[in-house]
N, C-alpha and C positions, 0 to 999 in steps of 0.2 A: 646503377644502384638506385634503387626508390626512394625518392626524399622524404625524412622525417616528415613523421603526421604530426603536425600543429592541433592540439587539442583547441585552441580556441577558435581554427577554421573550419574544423570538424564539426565544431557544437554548432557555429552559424549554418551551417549545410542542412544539419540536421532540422535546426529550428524551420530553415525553409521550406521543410515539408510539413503540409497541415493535417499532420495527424494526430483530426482529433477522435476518441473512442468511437466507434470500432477502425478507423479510416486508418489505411496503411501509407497513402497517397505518398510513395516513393523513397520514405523512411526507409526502410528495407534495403531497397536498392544502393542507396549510399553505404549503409553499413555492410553488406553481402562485398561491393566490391571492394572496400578496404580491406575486409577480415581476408578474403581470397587473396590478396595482394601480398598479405604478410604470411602465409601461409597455413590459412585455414579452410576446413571444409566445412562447407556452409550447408544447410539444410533447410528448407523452406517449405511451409504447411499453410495449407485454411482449414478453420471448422469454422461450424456455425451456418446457422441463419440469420437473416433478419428479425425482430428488429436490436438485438445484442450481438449481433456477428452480419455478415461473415469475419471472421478474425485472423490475422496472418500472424503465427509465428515463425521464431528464427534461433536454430540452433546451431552453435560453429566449434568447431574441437580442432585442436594443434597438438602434436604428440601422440606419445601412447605409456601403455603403463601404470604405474602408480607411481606416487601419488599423484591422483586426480582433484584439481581445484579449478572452481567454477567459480564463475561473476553471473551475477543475476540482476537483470533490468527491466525498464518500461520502455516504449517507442510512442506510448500514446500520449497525448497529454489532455487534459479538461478545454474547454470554450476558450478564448478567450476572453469574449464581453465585451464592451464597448468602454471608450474612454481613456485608454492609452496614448501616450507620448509621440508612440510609433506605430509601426503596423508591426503589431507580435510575430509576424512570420516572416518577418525581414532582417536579422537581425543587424543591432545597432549597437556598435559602442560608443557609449559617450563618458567623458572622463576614464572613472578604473572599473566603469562596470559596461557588460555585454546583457542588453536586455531582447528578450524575447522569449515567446512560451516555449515551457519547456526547457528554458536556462537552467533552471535548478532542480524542476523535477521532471523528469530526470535526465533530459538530453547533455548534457553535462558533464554528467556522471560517464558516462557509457564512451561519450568521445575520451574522456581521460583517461578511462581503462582501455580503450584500443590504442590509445598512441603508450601506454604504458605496456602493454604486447607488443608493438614492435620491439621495444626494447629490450624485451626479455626472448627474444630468439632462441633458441637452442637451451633452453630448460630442461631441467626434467619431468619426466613425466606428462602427466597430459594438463592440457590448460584448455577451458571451453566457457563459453556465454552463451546464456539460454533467456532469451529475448520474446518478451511478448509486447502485444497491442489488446491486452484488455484488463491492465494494473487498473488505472480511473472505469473504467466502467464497471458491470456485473461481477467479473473477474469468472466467468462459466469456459469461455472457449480460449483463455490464456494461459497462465501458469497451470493450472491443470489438467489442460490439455496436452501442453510439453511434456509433464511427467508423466502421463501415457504413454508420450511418444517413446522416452527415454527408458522405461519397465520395458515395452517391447523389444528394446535391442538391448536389457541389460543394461544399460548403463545409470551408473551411480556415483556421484561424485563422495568424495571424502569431506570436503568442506566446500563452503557455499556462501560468500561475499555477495550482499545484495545491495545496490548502493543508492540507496534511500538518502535524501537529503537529512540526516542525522542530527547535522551540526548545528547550534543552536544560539549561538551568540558570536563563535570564531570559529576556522577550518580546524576541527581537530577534537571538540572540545566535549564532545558526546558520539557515543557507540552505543550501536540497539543491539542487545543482548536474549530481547525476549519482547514479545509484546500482548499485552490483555485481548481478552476473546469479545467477541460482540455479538450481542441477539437483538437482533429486532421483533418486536411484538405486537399483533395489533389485535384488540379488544371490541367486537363488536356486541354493544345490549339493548335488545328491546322492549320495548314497552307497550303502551298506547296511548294511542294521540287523541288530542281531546282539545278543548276550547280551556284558555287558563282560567276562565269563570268560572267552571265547573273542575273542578283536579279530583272531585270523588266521584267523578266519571272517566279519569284517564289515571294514566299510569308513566310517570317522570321518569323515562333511565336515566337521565341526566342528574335527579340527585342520586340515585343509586350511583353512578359514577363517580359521581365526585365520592361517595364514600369509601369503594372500589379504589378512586387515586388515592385517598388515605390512609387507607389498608397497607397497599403497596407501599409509598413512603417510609412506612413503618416498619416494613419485611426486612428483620435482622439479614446481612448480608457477612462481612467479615470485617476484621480493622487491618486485611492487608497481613501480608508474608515477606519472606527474606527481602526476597527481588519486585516486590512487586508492593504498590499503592493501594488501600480498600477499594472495594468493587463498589461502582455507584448505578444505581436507576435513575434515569431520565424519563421525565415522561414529554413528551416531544409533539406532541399535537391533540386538542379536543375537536371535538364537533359533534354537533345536534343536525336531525333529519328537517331540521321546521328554519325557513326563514321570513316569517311571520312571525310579529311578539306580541301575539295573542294564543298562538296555536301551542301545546305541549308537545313536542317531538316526539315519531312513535318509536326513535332507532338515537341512539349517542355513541360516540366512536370515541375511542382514545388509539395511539400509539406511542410505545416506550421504547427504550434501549436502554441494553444495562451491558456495561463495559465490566470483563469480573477477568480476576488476577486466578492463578493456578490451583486455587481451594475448592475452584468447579467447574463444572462440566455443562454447557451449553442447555441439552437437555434436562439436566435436574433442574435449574435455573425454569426454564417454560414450564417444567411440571410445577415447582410451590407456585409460578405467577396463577397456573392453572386452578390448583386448589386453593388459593386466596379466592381469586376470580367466582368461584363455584359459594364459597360459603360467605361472601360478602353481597354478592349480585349473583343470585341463582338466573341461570339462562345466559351469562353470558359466552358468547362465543372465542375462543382466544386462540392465534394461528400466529405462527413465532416462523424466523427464518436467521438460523445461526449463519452469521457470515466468516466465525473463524472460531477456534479456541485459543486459550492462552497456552504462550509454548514458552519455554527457557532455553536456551544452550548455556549451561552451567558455566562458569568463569574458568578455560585452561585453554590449549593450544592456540585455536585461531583467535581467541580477544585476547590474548597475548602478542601473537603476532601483527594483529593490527593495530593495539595501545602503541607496541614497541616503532613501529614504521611513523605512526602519528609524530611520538616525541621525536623520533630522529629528524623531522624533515621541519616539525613546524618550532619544537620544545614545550608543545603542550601534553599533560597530562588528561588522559580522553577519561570520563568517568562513564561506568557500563550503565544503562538504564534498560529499562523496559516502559519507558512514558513513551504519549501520544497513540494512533493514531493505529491501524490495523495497514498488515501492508500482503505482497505474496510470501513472505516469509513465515506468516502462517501454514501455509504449503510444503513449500522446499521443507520446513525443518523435519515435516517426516519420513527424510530421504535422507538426513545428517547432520550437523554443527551446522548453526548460519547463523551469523553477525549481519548488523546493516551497518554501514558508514556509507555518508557521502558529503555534501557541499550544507553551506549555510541555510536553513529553511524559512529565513525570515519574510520571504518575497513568493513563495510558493502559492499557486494558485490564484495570485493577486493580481491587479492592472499595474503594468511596468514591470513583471516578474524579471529580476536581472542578477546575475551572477559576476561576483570581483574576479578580473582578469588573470590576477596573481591567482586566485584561489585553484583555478582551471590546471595551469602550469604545478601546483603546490602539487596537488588531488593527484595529477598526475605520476609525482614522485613516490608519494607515497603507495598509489596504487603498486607501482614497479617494485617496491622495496615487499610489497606483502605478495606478489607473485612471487619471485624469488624465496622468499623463504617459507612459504607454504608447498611448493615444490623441492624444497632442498634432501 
């Protein structure tokens, strides 16, 4: 008989491989030979080039039938950086925490839904993870490229658990039900360059700009809906073509982001930035790249089942949100219902990223209890 998988030797395994965006560097490999172990079939892809790919995903299905429920994950993680404790790729526990990258987001997660698959053997229906390596990066040749794969042979799951580090103060204590869309924008205006002695012989985009960033600021957006927080503009970086402070710049650059909740549409959003842009600073240039829209799965079966699995295992009441942070669940949800739960986020992306011991072992209980009854 195959011994119980230890979710906390699983996550060290994992952390061991340094994969960081696009680098698969043997991440794969441990997950393929577990999943095949407990009996799944495992399915493995690259796309991509250089320099955002090539990128490996990894798709595994157990069962058949309906109902069908999926788990959705990362395998890549961000840099680490310099100035940690330990060496991030080794993982370490000390006292009640296990640190290394990838502890929380998300290698973690993913170790505790497979040791929570073994223990759901002989379910019903079908049970599958669809795993990519390119969550932290572009997100071009990952999650969307899986759900190519998955159209081609028809397949669709029913529900779709992505286990984003969620939790926000204690295991259990928030569930992502939906999350805000994002565009980035970036505004280029020129002018002409000229000597600042002379300004009635050049032409400043730089204060057109700044009037252009005032404009914006000002562009009613909404005060926010049911599930969701007002949508806000950032503007996120200036610059001038002159690094001389004598010279008037013949070119001034801005970029914005504006996070917006379910009231719009990516697109509309670039067009008023566009016609602002046109009648405050004529000439300037503006090229937007949505990187998600805002989605909801409305509050019933699966944040049901996953609220319900939280209280039984921890006695926390999980509150549904759609804050923070754009994830691939932008994706999946237009394939079915997806929730995110997963581990505390307080250490994500950080030096010492480290995840509580207990939490690992919890996560994993509760995984098992929403496998089960998502297939019941």
């Amino acid at each position: 008989m195959t011994a119980a998988i230890d979710p906390i030797d699983l996550t060290r395994r994992l952390i061991a491989c340094p994969s960081v965006t696009p680098l698969e560097a043997g991440v794969l490999d441990v997950l393929e030979a577990e999943l095949r172990a407990i009996g799944f079939d495992v399915h493995r892809f690259t796309v991509g080039e250089a320099p955002d790919g090539p990128v490996e995903n990894l798709f595994a299905t157990r069962g058949s039938g309906g109902p069908h429920f999926a788990f959705a994950g990362h395998v890549d993680v961000v840099p680490a950086g310099t100035g940690w404790s330990s060496n991030p790729f080794e993982a370490e526990v000390r006292g009640d925490l296990l640190y290394g990258r990838g502890a929380v987001d998300m290698k973690g997660a993913i170790a505790a839904f497979i040791a929570a698959c073994e223990r759901t053997a002989g379910h019903q229906g079908t049970l599958s993870l669809i795993i990519t390596g390119d969550e932290e990066g572009p997100a071009v040749y990952g999650t969307v490229a899986l759900m190519d794969w998955m159209a081609a042979r028809n397949i669709r799951p029913d529900m779709i658990l992505v286990g984003e580090p969620t939790s926000e103060h204690r295991l259990g204590d928030t569930v992502k039900i939906g999350r805000r869309g994002s565009v980035n924008i970036w505004i280029d205006l020129p002018g002409t360059q000229g000597h600042v002695a002379y300004p009635h012989l050049a032409d400043n985009p730089i204060t057109r700009l700044g009037a252009l960033i005032q404009a914006l600021g000002a562009m009613p957006l909404d005060e926010g809906s049911d599930w969701f927080q007002p949508s806000n503009l950032e503007i996120t970086e200036v610059s001038g073509g002159s690094t001389a402070c004598n010279v008037i710049p013949g070119t001034a650059q801005a970029r914005l982001n504006i996070r917006f909740n379910d009231l719009h549409m990516g697109a509309d959003l670039v067009e008023r930035v566009r016609t602002v842009a046109e009648s405050v600073a004529p000439g300037a240039k503006v090229e937007a790249k949505i990187s998600g829209e805002a989605f909801l799965t409305t509050p019933g079966l699966l944040s049901s089942i996953v609220a319900d699995a939280i209280r039984v295992e921890t006695g926390v009441e999980a509150a549904l949100s759609t804050g923070g942070g754009t994830s691939d669940a932008r994706f999946l949800s237009k394939l079915c219902p997806v929730v995110e739960f997963g581990l505390p986020n307080a250490t994500m992306h950080k030096l010492d990223e480290a995840v509580a011991v207990e939490d690992l072992t919890v996560l994993t209980a509760i995984y098992e209890r929403i496998i089960l009854a998502a297939l019941s």
